[in-house]
C-alpha positions in Angstrom: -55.1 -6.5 0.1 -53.2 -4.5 -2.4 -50.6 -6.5 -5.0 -46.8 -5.9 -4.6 -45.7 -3.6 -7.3 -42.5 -3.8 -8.6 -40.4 -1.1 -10.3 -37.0 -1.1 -11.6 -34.4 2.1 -12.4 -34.0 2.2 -16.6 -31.7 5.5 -17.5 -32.7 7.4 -14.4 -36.5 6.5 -14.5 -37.9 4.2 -12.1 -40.5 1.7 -14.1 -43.1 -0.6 -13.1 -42.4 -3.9 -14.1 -44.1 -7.6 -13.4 -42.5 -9.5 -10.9 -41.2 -12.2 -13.6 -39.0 -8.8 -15.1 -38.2 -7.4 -11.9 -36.8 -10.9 -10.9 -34.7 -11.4 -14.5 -33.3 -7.8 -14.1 -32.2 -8.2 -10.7 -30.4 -11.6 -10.8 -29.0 -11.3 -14.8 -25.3 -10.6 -14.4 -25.1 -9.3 -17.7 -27.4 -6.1 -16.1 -25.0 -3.3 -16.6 -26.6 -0.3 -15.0 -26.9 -3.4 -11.9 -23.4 -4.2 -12.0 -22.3 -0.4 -12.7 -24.0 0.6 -9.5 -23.0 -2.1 -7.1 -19.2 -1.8 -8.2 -19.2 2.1 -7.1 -21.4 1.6 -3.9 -19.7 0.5 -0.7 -22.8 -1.3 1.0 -24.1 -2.8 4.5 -25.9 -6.1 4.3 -28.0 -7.3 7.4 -27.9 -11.1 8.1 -31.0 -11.7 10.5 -30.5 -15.1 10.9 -26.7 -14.2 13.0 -27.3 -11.4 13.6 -24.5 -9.4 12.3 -24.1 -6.7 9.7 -21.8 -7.3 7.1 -20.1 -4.2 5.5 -19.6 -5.0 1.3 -17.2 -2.6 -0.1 -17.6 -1.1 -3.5 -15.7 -2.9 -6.0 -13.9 0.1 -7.0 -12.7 0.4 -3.7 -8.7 1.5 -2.5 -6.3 -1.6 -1.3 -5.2 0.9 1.1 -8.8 1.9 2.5 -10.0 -1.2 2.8 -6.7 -2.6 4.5 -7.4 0.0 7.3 -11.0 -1.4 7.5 -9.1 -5.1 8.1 -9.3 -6.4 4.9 -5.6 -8.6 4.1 -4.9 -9.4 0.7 -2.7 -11.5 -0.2 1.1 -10.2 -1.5 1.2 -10.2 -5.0 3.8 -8.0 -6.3 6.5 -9.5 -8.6 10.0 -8.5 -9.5 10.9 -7.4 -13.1 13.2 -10.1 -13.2 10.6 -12.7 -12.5 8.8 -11.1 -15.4 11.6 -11.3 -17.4 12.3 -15.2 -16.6 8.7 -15.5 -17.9 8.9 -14.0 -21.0 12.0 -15.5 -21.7 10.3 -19.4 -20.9 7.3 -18.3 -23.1 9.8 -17.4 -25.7 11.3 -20.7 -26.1 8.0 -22.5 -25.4 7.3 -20.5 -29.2 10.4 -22.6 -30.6 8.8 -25.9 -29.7 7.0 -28.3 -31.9 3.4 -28.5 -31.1 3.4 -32.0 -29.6 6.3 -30.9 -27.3 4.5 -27.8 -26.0 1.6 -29.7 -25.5 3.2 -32.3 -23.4 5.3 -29.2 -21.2 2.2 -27.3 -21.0 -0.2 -30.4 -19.6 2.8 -31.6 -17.1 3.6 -28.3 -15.7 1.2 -25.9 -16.5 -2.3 -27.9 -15.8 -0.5 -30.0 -13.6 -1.3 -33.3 -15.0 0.4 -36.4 -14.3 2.9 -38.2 -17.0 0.8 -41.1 -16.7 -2.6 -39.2 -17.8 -1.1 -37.7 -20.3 0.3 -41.1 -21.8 -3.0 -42.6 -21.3 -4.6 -39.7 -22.9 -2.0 -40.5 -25.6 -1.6 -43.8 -26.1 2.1 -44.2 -25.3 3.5 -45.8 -21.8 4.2 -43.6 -19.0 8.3 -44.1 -19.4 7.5 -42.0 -23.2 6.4 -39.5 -21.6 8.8 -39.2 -19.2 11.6 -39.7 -21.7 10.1 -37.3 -24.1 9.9 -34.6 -21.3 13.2 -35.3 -20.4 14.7 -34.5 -23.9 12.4 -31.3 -24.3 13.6 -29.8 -21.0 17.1 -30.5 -22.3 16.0 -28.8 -25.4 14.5 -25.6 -23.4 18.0 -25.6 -21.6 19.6 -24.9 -24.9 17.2 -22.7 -25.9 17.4 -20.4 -22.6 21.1 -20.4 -22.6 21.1 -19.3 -26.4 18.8 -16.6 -25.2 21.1 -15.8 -21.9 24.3 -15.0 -25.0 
């Protein structure tokens, strides 16, 4: 019985390798010429064990293509004013002290609770929530100034 040979494609050239190297170079995500190739092929994987075939689109693939194969995707088109709001927010998030961006950032941007964050802190829950109060006021301000 003959040993399974393994080869691999380097620049165009296919290469024997062992199979501890043909293993690395086909799992390591970091593989360019791997990840190159499998973002421009549109490919059909088998799955024995169902019994279906699976159609894998190429990476590089058109929204409007693969919407007429089925594929939904989700809506995610904005309006310039929305981007606008944004920049304007992260504009006078810029004017705040560090400890006050910090607290606006971990209470509505990573969505933690006002008593983590005192905990985290040290300070009592009603702090926070005091503190949060008086930078929102202060953000008003800010966004109004802006507004003129």
């Amino acid at each position: 019985m003959s040993e399974k040979k393994y080869t691999v494609v380097c620049n165009g050239t296919k290469v024997e390798v062992t199979e501890a190297v043909y293993k690395l170079y086909v799992t390591d995500p970091e593989n360019e010429e791997r990840q190159y190739r499998w973002s421009k092929v549109s490919r059909i994987e088998i799955d024995t064990e169902n019994e279906k075939v699976i159609f894998v689109p190429s990476r590089e693939d058109s929204i409007d293509r693969l919407s007429e194969l089925g594929f939904e995707f989700e809506d995610t088109s904005f309006s310039i004013d929305a981007l606008d709001t944004a920049v304007t927010v992260e504009q006078a998030l810029d004017q705040l002290t560090f400890d006050e961006r910090y607290i606006i950032e971990s209470l509505f941007y990573n969505g933690r609770s006002e008593r983590d964050l005192a905990n985290e802190l040290g300070v009592t829950q009603f702090k926070i929530h005091y503190d949060k109060m008086k930078i929102l006021s202060k953000m008003n301000k800010l966004l109004r100034k802006e507004e003129k």
